[in-house]
C-alpha positions in Angstrom: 0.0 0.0 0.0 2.7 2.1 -0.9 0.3 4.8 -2.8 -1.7 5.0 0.4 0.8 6.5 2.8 0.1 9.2 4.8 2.0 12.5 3.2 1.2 15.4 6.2 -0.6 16.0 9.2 -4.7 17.1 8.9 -3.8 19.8 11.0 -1.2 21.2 9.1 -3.6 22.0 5.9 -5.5 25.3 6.5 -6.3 26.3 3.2 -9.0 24.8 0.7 -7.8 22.6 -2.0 -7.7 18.8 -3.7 -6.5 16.2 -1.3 -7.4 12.8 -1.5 -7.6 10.4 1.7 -8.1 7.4 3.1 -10.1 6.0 6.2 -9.2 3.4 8.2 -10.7 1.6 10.9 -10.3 2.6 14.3 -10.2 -1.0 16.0 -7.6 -3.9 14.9 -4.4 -2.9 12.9 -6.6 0.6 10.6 -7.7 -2.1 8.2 -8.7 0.8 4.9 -12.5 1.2 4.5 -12.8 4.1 2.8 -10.7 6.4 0.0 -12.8 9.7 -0.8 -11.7 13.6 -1.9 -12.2 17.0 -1.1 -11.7 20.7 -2.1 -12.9 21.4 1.6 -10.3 22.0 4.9 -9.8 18.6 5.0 -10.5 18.7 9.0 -14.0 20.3 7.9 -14.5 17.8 5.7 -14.0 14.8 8.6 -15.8 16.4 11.3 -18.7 15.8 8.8 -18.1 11.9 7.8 -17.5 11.3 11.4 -21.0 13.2 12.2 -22.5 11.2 9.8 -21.1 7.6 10.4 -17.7 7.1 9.3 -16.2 7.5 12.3 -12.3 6.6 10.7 -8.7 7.2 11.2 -8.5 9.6 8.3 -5.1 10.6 6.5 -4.3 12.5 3.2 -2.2 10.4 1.0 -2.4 13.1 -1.6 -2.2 16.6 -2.7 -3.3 17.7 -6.1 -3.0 20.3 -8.4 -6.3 20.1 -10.1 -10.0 18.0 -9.7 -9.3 16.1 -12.7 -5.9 14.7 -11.1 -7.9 14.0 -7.8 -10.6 12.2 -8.7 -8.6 9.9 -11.3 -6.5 9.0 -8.4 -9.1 8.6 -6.3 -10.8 5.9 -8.7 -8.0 4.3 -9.5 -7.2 3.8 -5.6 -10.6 2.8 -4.7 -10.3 0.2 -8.1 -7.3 -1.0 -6.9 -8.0 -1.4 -2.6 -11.8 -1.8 -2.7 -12.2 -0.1 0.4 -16.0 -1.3 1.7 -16.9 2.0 2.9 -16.8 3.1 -1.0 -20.4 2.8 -2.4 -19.6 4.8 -6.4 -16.8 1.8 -7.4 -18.0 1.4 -11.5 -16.8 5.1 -12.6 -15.2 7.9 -11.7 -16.7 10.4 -9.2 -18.2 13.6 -10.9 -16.8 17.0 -9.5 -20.9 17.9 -8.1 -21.6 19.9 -11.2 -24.3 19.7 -13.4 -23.6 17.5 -15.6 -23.8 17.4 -19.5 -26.5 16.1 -21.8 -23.8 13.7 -23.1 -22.1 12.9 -19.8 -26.1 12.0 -18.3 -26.8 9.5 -21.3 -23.8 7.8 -20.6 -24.8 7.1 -16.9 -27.9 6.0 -18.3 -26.1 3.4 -20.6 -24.2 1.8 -17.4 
């Protein structure tokens, strides 16, 4: 799991901007359950899994420069690990913007 390694501490990000992380399980030996992004304060954005849920060890394993980088490495970690927490596993995750006629038919197709 050498593309999963932890790269900083949460607390030393202050600013908005595309991380991806993992979360790993709080009990046994932080068995991954979940690989996600965000373009939030990454502590902002963990304080809300954990109110709703995933209560995880969560670390960023990656800084990008752009959301087209992120959320390719994101898929292609969550193809690769299969973390169970992951429920979009069959594509790519959009960047929550309306999507295109084309793009929506395509969806449709799967």
């Amino acid at each position: 799991m050498e593309d999963l390694v932890k790269i900083c501490e949460i607390s030393d990000i202050t600013k908005k901007g595309f991380y991806v992380y993992k979360g790993l399980s709080k009990e046994g030996k932080n068995k991954l359950k979940y690989i996600g992004t965000t373009i939030q304060i990454p502590s902002e954005r963990f304080r809300w899994h954990k109110y709703n849920g995933k209560d995880l060890l969560f670390e960023i394993i990656a800084i990008c420069s752009n959301q087209t980088e992120m959320l390719d490495l994101e898929y292609k970690l969550i193809k690769k690990y299969n973390p169970p927490l992951n429920k979009i596993k069959s594509r790519r995750q959009n960047f929550n913007v309306a999507l295109s006629a084309e793009d929506l038919e395509n969806r449709k197709r799967k």
